[in-house]
C-alpha positions as CSV (number, residue, x, y, z in Angstrom):
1,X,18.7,4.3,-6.1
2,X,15.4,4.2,-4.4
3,X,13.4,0.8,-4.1
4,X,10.2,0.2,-3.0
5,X,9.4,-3.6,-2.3
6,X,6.0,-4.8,-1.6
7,X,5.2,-8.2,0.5
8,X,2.5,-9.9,2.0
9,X,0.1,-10.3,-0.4
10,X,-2.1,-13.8,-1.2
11,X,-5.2,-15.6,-1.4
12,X,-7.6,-14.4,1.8
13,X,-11.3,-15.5,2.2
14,X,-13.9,-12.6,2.5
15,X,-14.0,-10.7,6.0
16,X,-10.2,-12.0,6.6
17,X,-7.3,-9.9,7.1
18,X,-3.8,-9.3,5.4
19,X,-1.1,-6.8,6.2
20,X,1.1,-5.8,3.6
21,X,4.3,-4.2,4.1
22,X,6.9,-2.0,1.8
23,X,10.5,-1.2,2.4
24,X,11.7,1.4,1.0
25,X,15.5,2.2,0.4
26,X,17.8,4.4,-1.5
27,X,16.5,8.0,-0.1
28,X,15.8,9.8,3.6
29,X,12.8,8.0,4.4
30,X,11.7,10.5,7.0
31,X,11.1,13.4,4.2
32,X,8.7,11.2,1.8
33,X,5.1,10.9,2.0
34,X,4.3,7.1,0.9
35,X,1.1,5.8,-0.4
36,X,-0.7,2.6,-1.6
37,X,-2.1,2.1,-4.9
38,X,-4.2,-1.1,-6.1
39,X,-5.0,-2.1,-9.7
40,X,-8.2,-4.7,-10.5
41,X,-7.7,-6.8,-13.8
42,X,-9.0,-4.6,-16.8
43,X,-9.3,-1.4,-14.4
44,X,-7.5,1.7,-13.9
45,X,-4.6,1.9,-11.1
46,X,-6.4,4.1,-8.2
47,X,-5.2,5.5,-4.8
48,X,-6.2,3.5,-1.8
49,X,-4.2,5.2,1.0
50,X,-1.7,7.9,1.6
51,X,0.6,8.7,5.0
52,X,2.9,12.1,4.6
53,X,5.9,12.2,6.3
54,X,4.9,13.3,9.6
55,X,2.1,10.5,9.8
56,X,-0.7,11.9,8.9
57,X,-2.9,9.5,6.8
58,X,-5.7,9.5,4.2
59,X,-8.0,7.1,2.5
60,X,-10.2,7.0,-0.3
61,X,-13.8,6.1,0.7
62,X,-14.0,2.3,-0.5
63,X,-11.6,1.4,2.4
64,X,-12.1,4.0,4.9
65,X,-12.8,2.2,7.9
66,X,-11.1,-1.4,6.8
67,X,-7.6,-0.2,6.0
68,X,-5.3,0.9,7.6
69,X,-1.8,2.5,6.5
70,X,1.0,3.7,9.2
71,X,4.8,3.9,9.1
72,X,8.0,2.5,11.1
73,X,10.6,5.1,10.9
74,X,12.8,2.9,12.6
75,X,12.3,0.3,9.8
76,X,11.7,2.2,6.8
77,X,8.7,0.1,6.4
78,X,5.4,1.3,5.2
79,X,2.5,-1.0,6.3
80,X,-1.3,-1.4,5.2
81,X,-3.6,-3.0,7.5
82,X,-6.3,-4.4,5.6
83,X,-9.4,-5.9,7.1
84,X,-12.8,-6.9,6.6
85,X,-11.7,-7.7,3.0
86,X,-14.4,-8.6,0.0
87,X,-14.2,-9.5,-3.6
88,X,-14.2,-6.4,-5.0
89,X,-10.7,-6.0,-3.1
90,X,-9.1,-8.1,-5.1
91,X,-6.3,-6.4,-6.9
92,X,-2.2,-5.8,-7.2
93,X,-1.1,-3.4,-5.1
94,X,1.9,-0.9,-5.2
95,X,4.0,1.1,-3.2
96,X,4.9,4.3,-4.6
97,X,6.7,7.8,-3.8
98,X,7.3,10.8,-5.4
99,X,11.2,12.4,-5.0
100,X,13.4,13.8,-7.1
101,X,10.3,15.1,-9.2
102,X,10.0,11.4,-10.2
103,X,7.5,8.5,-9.7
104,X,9.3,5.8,-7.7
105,X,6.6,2.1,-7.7
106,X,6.9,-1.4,-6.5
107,X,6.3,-4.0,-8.6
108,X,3.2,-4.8,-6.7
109,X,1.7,-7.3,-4.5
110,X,-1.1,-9.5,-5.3
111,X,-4.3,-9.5,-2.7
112,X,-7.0,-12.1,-3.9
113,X,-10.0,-12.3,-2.1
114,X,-11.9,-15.6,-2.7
115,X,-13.6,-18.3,-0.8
């Protein structure tokens, strides 16, 4: 069964800083791409950050720059760096993969960006 489980979320004041980290389990973690999503209150779910299998990584322009994503093969831990945070950051964010031609998804993790 694959699992995707999102941490290290919480309440961070503008400019800070939070990594958050998914483990993934249930399928070869080395042949997956693995990407971020984030969804505000009352918007639409949207892409935020996307590493394939061999490590190569893209971003949509909002974060470009701030975030981060990379990968521990060794771990099967998929990590977002996220930095210089504002408001408009604010969001759940999810995990997600695509095997099996399915749509595997966290249950999120909760960023809040408030001073």
């Amino acid at each position: 069964q694959v699992r995707l489980v999102e941490s290290g979320g919480g309440l961070v004041q503008p400019g800070g800083s939070l990594r958050l980290s998914c483990v993934v389990s249930g399928i070869n973690f080395r042949i997956i791409a693995v990407d971020w999503h984030r969804q505000a209150q009352g918007k639409e779910r949207e892409l935020v950050a996307t590493i394939s299998s061999t490590g190569s990584t893209n971003y949509a322009e909002f974060v470009e720059g701030r975030f981060t994503i990379s990968r521990d093969y060794a771990r099967n831990v998929v990590f977002l760096q996220m930095n210089s945070l504002n408001p408009e950051d604010t969001a759940v964010y999810y995990c997600h993969t695509r095997a099996y031609g399915r749509d595997f998804w966290g249950k999120g993790s909760l960023v809040t960006v408030s001073s």
